[in-house]
C-alpha positions as CSV (number, residue, x, y, z in Angstrom):
1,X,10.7,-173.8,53.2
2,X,12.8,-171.0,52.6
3,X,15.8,-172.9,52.3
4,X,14.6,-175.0,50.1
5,X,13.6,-172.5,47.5
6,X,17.1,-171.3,47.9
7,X,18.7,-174.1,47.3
8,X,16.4,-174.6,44.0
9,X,17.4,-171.1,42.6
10,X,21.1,-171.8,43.4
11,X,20.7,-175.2,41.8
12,X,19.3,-173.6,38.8
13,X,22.0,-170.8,38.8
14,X,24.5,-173.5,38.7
15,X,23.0,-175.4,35.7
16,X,22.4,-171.8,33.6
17,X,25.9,-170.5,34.1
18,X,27.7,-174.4,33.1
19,X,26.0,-174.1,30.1
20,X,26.9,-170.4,29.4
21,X,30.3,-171.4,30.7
22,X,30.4,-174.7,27.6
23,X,29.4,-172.1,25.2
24,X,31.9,-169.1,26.3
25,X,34.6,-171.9,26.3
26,X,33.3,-173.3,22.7
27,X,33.4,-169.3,21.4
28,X,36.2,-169.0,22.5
29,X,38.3,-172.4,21.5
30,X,36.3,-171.3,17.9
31,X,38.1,-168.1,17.8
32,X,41.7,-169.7,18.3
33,X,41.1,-172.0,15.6
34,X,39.6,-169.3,13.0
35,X,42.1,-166.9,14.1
36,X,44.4,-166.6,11.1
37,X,41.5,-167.0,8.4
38,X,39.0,-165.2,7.1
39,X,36.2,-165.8,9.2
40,X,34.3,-164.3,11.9
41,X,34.9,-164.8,15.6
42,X,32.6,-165.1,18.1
43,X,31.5,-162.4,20.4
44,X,29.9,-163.4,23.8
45,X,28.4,-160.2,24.3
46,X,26.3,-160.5,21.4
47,X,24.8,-163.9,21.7
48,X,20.9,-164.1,21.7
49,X,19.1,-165.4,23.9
50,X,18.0,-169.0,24.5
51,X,15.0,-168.9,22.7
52,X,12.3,-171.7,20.8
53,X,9.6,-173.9,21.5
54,X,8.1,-176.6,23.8
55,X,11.4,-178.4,24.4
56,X,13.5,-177.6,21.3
57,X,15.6,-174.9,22.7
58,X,18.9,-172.9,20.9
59,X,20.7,-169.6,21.1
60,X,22.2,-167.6,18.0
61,X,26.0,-166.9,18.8
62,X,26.5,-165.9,15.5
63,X,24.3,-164.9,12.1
64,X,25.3,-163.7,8.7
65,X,24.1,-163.7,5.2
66,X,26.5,-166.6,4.8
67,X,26.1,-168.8,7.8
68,X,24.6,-168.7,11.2
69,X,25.8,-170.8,14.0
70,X,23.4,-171.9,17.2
71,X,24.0,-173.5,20.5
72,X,21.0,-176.5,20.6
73,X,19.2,-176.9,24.6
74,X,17.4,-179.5,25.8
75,X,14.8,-178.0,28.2
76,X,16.2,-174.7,27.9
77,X,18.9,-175.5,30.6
78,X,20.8,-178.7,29.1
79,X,23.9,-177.7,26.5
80,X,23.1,-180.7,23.8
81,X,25.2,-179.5,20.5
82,X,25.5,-176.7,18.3
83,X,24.1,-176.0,14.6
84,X,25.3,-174.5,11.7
85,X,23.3,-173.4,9.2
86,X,24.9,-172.6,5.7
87,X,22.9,-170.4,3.4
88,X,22.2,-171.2,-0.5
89,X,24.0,-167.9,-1.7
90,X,27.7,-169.8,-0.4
91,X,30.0,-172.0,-2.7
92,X,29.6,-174.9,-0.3
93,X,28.9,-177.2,-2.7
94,X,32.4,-176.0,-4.4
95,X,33.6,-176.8,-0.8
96,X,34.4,-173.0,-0.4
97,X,32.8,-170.3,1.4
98,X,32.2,-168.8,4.7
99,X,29.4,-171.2,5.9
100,X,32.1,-174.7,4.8
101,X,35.0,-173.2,6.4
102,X,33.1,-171.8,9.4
103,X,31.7,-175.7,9.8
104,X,35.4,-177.2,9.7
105,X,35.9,-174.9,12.6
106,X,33.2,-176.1,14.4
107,X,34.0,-179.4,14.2
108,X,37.9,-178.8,15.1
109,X,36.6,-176.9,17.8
110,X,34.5,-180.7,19.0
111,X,37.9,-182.4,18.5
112,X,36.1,-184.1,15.5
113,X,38.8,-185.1,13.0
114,X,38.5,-182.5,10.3
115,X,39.3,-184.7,7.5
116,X,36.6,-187.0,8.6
117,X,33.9,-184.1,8.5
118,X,35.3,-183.3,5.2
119,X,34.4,-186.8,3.8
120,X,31.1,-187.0,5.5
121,X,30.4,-183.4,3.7
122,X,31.3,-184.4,0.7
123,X,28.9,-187.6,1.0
124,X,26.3,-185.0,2.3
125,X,26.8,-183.5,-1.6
126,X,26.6,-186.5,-3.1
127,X,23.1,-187.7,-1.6
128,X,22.0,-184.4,-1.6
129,X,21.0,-184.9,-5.1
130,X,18.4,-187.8,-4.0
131,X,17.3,-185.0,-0.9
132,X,19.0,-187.8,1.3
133,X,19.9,-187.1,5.5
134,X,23.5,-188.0,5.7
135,X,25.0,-188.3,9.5
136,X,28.0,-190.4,11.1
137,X,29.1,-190.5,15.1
138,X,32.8,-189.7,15.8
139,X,33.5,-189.4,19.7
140,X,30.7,-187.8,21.4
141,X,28.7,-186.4,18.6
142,X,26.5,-187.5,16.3
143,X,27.0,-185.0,12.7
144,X,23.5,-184.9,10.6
145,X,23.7,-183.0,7.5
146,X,19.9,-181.8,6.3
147,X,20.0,-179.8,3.1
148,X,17.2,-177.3,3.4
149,X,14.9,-176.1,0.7
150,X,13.7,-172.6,1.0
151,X,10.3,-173.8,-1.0
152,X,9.5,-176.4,-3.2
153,X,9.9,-174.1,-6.2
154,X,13.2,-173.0,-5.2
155,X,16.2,-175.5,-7.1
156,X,18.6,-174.0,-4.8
157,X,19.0,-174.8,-1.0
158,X,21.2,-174.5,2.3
159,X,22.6,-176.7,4.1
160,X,22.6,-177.5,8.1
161,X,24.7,-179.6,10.1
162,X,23.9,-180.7,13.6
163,X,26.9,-181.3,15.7
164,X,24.2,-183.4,18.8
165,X,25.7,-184.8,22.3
166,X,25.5,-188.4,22.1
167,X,27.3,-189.3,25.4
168,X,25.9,-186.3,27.5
């Protein structure tokens, strides 16, 4: 019996620290690519914790008045994509801005082919108008845009983009 629970906690050990291990390697491929610009980089010692409800699990690595970028779980355990959440005070729609330039970087860092993102984004803008969901697969992920209202009396929103394993 006792090596049995053993093996469980190592097996669990193992799936915790590939995940951490994904998202270390993701900050860190994120911080080569933003480098030479005028964003952010991503500091592994202050990520949150993995944190949510029922089975929708994420993990703030980063949070500012301009964007915020989250790594998504499934069950808490399972590494299933990353967020980024770009607030209504940014120029995004100008395609400018922390929060656009910060989501070019995530997407370089997912091999996506930036110029590809950029097109989808602007189609994002376009059907924003009609408060349309705008997403297209490339490789292994499937990209949702969701503009995000902060109420229904507010004309201005945010926008997030979902960067979600498909071939996990």
């Amino acid at each position: 019996m006792k090596k049995i629970l053993f093996l469980l906690f190592v097996m669990l050990l193992f799936l915790a620290s590939c995940s951490s291990g994904e998202v270390k390697s993701f900050a860190s491929d994120f911080n080569k690519v933003v480098n030479n610009e005028d964003i952010d980089e991503l500091n592994p010692d202050k990520f949150g914790e993995i944190e949510g409800e029922n089975k929708a699990k994420w993990q703030t690595l980063y949070e500012s008045e301009a964007y915020t970028i989250e790594a998504n779980y499934e069950d808490g355990k399972k590494l299933s994509g990353y967020t980024i959440s770009i607030e209504s005070s940014e120029p995004y729609e100008q395609l400018e801005g922390k929060g656009y330039e910060a989501s070019i970087a995530v997407a370089k860092v997912l091999g996506l082919d930036p110029n590809e993102f950029i097109n989808h984004f602007e189609t994002e803008l376009e059907g924003k108008i009609l408060e349309d969901v705008h997403s297209y697969l490339e490789d292994d992920y499937e990209v949702v845009f969701v503009a995000k209202k902060l109420s229904e009396f507010d004309p201005e929103t945010g926008l997030s983009i979902l960067f979600k394993k498909v071939n996990q």
